[in-house]
PyMOL commands that place a pseudoatom at each C-alpha (Angstrom):
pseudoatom trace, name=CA, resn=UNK, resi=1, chain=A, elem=C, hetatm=0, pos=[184.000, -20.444, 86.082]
pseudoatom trace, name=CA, resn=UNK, resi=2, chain=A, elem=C, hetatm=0, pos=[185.354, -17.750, 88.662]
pseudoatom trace, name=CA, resn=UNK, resi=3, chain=A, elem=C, hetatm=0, pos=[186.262, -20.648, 91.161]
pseudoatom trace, name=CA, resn=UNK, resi=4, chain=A, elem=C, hetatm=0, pos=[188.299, -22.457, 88.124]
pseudoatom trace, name=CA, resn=UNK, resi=5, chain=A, elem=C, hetatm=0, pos=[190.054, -18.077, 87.466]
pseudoatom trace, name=CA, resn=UNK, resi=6, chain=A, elem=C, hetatm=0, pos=[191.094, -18.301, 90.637]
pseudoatom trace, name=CA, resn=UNK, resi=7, chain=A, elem=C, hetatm=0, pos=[193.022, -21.116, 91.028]
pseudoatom trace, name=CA, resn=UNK, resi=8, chain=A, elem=C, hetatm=0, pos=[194.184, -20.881, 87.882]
pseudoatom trace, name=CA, resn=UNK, resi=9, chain=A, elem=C, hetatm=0, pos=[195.434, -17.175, 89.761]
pseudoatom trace, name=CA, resn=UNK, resi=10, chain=A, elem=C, hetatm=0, pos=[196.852, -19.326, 92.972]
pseudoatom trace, name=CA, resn=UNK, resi=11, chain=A, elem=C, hetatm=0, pos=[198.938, -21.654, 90.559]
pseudoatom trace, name=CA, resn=UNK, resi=12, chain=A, elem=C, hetatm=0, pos=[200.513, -18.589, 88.281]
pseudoatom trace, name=CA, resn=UNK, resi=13, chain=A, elem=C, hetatm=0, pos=[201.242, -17.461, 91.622]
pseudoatom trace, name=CA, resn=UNK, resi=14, chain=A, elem=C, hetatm=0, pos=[202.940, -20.191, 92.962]
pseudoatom trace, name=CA, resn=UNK, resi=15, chain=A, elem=C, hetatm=0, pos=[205.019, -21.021, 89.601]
pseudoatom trace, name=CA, resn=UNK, resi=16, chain=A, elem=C, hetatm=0, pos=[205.915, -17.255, 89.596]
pseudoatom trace, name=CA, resn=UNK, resi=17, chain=A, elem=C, hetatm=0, pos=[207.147, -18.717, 93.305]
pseudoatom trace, name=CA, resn=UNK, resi=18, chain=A, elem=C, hetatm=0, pos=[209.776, -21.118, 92.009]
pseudoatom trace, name=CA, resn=UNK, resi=19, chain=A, elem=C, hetatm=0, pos=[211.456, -18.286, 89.756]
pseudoatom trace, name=CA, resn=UNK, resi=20, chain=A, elem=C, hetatm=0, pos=[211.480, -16.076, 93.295]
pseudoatom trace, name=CA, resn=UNK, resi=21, chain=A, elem=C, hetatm=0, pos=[212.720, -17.988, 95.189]
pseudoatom trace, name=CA, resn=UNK, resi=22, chain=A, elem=C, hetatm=0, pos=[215.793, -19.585, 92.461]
pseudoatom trace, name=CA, resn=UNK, resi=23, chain=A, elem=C, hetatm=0, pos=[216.361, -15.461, 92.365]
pseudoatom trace, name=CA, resn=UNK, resi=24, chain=A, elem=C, hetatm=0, pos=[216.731, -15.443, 96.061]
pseudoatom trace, name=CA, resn=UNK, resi=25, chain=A, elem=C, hetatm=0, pos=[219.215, -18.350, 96.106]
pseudoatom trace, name=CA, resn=UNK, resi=26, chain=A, elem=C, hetatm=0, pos=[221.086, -16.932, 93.552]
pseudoatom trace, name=CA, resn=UNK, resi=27, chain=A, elem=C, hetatm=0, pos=[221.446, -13.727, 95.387]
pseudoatom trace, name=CA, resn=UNK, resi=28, chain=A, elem=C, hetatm=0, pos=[222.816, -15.509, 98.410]
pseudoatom trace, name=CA, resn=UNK, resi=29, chain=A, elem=C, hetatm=0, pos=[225.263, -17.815, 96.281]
pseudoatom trace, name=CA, resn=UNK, resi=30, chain=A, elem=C, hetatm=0, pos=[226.832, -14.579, 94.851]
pseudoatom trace, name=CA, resn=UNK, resi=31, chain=A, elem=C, hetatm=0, pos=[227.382, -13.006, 98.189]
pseudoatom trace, name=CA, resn=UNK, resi=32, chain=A, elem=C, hetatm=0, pos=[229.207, -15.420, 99.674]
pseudoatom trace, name=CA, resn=UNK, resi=33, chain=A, elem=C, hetatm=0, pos=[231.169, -15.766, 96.321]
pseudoatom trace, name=CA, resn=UNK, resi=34, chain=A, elem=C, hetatm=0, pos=[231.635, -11.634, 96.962]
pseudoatom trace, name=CA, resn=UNK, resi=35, chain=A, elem=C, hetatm=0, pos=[233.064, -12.132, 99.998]
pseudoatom trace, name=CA, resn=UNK, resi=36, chain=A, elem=C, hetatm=0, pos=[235.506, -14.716, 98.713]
pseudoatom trace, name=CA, resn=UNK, resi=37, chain=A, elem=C, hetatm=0, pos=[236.997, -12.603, 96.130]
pseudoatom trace, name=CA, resn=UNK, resi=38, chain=A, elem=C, hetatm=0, pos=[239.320, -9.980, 95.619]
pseudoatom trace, name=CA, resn=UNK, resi=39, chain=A, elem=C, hetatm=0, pos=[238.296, -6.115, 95.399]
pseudoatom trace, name=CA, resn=UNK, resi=40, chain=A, elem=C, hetatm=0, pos=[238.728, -5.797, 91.658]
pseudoatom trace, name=CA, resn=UNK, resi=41, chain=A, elem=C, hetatm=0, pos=[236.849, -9.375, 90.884]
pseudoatom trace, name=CA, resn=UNK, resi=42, chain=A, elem=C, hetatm=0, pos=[234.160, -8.932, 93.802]
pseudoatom trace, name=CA, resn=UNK, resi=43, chain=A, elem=C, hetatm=0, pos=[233.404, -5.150, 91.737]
pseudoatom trace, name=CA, resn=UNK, resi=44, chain=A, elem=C, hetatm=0, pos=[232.979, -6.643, 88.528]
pseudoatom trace, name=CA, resn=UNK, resi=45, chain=A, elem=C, hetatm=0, pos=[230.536, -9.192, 90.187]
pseudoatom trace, name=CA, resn=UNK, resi=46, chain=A, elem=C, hetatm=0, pos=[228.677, -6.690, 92.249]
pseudoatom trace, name=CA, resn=UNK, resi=47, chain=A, elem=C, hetatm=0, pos=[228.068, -4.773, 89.190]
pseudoatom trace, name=CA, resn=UNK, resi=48, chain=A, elem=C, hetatm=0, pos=[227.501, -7.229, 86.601]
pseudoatom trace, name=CA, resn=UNK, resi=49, chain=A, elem=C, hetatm=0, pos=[225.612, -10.256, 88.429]
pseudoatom trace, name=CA, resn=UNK, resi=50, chain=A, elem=C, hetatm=0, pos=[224.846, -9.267, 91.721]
pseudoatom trace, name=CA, resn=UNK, resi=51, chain=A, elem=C, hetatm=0, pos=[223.198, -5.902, 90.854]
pseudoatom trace, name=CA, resn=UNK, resi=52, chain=A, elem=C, hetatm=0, pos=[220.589, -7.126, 88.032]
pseudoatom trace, name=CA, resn=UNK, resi=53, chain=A, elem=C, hetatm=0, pos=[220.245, -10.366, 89.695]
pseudoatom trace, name=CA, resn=UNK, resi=54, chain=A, elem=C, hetatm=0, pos=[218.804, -8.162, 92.808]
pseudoatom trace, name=CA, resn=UNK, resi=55, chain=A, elem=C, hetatm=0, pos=[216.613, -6.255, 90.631]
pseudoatom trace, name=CA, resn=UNK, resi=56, chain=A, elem=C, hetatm=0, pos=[214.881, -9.239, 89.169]
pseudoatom trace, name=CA, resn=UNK, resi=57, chain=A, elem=C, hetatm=0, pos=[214.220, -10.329, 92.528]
pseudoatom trace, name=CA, resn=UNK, resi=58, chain=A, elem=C, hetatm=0, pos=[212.905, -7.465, 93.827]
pseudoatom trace, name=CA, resn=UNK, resi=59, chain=A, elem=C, hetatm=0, pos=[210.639, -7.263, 90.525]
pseudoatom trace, name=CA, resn=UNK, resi=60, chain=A, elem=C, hetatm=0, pos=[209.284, -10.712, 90.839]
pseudoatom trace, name=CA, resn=UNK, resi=61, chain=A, elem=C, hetatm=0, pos=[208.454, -9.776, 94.370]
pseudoatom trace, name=CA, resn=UNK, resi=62, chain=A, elem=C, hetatm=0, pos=[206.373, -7.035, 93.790]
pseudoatom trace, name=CA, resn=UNK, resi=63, chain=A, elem=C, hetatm=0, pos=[204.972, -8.575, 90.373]
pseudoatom trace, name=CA, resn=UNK, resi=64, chain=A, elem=C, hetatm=0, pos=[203.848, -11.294, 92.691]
pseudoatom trace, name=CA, resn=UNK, resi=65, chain=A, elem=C, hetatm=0, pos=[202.711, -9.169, 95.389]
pseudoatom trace, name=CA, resn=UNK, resi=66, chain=A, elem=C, hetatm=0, pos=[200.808, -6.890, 93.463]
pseudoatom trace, name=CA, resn=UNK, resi=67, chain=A, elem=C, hetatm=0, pos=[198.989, -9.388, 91.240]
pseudoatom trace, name=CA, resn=UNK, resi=68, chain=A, elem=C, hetatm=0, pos=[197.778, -11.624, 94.566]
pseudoatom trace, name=CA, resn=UNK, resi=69, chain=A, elem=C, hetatm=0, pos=[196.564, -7.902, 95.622]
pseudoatom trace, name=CA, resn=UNK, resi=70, chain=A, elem=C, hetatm=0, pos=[194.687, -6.535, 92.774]
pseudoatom trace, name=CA, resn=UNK, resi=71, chain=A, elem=C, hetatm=0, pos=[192.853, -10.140, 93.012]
pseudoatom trace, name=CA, resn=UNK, resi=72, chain=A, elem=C, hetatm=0, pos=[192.675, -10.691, 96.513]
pseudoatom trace, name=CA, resn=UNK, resi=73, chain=A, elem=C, hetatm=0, pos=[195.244, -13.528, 97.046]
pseudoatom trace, name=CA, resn=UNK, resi=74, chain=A, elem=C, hetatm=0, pos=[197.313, -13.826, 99.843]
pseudoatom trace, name=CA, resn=UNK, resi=75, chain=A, elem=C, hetatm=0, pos=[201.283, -13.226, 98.846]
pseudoatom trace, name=CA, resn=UNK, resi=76, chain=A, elem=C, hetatm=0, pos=[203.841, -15.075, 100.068]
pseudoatom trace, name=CA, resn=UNK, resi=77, chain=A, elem=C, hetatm=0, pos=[207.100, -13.681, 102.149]
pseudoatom trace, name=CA, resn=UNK, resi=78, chain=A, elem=C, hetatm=0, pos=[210.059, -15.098, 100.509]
pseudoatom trace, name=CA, resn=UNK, resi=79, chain=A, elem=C, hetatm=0, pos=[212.671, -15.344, 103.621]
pseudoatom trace, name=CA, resn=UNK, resi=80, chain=A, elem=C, hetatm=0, pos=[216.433, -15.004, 102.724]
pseudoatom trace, name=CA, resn=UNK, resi=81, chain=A, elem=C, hetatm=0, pos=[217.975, -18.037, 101.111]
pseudoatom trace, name=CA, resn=UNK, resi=82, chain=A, elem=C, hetatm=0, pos=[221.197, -19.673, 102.570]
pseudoatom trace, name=CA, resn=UNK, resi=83, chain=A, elem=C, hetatm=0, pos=[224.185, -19.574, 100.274]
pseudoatom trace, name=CA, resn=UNK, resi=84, chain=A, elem=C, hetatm=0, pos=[226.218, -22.316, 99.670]
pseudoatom trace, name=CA, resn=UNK, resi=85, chain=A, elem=C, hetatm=0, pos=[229.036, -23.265, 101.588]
pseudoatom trace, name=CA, resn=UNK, resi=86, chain=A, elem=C, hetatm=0, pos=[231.596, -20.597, 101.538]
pseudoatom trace, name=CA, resn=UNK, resi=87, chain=A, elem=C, hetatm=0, pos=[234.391, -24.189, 101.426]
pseudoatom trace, name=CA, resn=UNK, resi=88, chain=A, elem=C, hetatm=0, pos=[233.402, -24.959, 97.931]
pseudoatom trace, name=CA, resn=UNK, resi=89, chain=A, elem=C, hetatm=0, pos=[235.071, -21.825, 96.483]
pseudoatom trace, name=CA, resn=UNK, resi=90, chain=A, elem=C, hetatm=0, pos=[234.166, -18.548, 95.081]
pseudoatom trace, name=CA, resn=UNK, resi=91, chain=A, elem=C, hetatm=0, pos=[233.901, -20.832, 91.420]
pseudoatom trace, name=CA, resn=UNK, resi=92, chain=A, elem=C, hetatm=0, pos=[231.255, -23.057, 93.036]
pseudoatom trace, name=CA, resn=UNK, resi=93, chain=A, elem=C, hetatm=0, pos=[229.420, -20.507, 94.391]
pseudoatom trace, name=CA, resn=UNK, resi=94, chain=A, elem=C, hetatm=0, pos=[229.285, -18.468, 91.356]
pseudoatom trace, name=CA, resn=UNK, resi=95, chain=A, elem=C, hetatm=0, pos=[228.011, -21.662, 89.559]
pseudoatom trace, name=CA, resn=UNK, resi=96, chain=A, elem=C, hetatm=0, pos=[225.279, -22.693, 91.496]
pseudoatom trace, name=CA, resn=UNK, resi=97, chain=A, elem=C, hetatm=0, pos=[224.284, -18.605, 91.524]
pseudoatom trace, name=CA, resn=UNK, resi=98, chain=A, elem=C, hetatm=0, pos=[224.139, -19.203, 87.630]
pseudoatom trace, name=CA, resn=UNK, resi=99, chain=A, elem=C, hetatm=0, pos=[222.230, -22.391, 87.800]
pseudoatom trace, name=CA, resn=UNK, resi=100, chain=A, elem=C, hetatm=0, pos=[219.939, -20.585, 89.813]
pseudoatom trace, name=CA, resn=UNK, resi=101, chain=A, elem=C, hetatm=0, pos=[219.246, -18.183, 87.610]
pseudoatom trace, name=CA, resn=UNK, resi=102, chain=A, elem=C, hetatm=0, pos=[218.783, -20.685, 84.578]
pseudoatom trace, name=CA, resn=UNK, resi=103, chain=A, elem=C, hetatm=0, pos=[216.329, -22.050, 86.819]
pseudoatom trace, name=CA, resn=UNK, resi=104, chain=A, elem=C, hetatm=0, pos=[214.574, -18.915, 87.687]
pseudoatom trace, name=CA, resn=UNK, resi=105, chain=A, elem=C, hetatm=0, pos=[214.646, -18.168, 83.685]
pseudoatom trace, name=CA, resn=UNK, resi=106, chain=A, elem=C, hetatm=0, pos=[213.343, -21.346, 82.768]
pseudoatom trace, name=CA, resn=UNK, resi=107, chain=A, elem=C, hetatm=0, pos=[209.910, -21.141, 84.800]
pseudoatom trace, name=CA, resn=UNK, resi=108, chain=A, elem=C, hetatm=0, pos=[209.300, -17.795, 84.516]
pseudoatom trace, name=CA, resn=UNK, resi=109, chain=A, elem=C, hetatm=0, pos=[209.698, -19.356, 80.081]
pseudoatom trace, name=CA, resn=UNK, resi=110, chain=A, elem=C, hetatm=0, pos=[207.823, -21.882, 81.003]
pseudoatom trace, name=CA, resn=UNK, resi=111, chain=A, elem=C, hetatm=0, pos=[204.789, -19.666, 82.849]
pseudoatom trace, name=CA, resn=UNK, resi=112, chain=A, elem=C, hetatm=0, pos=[204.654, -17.379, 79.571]
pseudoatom trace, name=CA, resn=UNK, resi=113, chain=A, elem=C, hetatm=0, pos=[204.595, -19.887, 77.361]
pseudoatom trace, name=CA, resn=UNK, resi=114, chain=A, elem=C, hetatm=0, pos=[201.607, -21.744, 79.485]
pseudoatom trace, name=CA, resn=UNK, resi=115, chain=A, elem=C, hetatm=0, pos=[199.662, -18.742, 78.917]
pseudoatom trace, name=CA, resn=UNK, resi=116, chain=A, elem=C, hetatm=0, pos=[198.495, -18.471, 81.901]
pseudoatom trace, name=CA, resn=UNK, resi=117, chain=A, elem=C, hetatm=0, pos=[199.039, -14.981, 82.334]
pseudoatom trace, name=CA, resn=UNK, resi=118, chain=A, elem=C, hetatm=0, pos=[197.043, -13.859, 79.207]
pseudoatom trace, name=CA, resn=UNK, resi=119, chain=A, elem=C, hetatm=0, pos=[194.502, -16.250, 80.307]
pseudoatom trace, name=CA, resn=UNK, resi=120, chain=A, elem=C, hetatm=0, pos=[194.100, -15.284, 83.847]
pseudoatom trace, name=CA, resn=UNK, resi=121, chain=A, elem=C, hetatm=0, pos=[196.329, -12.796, 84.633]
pseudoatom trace, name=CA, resn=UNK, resi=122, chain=A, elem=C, hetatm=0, pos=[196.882, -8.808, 83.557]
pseudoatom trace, name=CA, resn=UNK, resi=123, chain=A, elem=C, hetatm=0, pos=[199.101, -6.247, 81.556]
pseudoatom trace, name=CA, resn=UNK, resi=124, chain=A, elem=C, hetatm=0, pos=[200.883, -5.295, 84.398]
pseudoatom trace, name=CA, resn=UNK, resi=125, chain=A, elem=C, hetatm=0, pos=[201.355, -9.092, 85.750]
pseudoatom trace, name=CA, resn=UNK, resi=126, chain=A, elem=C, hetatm=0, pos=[203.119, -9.770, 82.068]
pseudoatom trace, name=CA, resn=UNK, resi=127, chain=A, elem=C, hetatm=0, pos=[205.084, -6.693, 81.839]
pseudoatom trace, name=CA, resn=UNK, resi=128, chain=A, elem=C, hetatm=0, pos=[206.740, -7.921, 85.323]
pseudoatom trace, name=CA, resn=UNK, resi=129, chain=A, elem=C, hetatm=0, pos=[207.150, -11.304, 84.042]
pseudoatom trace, name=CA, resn=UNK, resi=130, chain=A, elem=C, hetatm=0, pos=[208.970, -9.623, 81.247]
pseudoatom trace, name=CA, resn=UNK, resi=131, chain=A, elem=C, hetatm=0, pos=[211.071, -7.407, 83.349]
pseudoatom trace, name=CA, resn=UNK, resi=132, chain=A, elem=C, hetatm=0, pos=[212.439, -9.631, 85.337]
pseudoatom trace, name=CA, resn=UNK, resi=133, chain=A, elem=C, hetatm=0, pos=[213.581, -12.014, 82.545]
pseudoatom trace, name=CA, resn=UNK, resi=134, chain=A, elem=C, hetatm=0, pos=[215.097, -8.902, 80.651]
pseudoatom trace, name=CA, resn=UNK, resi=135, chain=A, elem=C, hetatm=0, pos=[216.705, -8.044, 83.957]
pseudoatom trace, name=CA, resn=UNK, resi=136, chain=A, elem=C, hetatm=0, pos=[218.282, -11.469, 83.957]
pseudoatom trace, name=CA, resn=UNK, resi=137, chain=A, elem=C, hetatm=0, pos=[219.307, -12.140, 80.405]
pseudoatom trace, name=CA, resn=UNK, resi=138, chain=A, elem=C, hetatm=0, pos=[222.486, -11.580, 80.289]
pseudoatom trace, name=CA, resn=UNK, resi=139, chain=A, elem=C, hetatm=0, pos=[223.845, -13.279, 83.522]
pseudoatom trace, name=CA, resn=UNK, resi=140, chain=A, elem=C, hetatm=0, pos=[224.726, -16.383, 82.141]
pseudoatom trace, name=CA, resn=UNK, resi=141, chain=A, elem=C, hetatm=0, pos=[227.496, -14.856, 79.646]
pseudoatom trace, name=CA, resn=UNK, resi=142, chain=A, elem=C, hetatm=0, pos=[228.654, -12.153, 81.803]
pseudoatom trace, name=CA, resn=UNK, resi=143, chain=A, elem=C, hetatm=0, pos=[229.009, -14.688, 84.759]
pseudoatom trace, name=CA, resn=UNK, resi=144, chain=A, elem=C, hetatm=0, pos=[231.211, -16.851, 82.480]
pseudoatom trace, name=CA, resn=UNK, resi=145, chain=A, elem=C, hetatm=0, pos=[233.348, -14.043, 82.185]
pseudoatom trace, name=CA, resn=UNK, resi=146, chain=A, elem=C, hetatm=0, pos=[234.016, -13.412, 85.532]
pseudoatom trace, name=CA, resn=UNK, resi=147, chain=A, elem=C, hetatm=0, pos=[234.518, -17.234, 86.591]
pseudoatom trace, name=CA, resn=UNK, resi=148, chain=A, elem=C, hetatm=0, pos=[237.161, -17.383, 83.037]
pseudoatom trace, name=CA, resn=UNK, resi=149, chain=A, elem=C, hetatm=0, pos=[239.152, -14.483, 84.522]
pseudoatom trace, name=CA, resn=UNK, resi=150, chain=A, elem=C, hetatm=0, pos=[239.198, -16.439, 88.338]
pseudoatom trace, name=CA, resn=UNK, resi=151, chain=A, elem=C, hetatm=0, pos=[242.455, -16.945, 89.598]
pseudoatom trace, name=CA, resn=UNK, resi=152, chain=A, elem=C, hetatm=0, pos=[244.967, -15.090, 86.825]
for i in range(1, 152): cmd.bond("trace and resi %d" % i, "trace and resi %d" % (i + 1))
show_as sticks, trace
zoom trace
């Protein structure tokens, strides 16, 4: 039974992996959309996308981090990601930051909903998991806000 806990353990911490790591590309996507916009537009997405974005990734790092801790795993560095190319426009850019965030929202959904982390896993593991999707929420709506005022 403990050697079927713990890699049920490895695998929430590798699917709490794909969500990090969709964070981190969104994070690069949106600053090299921040550098392609003007002061007043590059603000709003500094403050509104960039900013919680950020936080969820730094949540879902130390969610992961401290869970593979408290149960001996080994965590996993999650290196920079490369943005997009800085050619395809600030629009692009902001796009593919979005997507990554859907997809960052959609397996950290898809991890609750396995129950894996009642199963296996701890308060504080599902309180992070929670966090970070709260943190992320509204990105989506706020992004398409930005990208509809592009360019007037």
């Amino acid at each position: 039974m403990a050697y079927i806990t713990a890699e049920a353990r490895q695998q929430l911490l590798d699917d709490l992996a794909v969500a990090i790591e969709a964070l981190g590309a969104s994070l690069a996507d949106l600053g090299a959309a921040y550098e392609l916009l003007d002061e007043q537009t590059a603000d709003r997405v500094e403050e509104q996308l960039f900013r919680p974005v950020q936080q969820a990734y730094g949540r879902a790092q130390r969610t992961h981090g401290e869970f593979a801790g408290r149960y001996g795993l080994t965590a996993r560095a999650f290196p920079p990601a490369k943005p997009g190319a800085a050619s395809q426009g600030a629009r692009a850019l902001l796009d593919r930051a979005v997507d990554a965030v859907a997809e960052a929202d959609d397996a950290l959904v898809e991890l609750q909903d396995s129950m894996m982390p009642v199963e296996v896993g701890d308060p504080e593991l599902r309180a992070g998991l929670a966090n970070v999707r709260e943190l992320v929420e509204n990105v989506r709506g706020r992004a398409r806000e930005v990208v509809r005022t592009l360019g007037r």
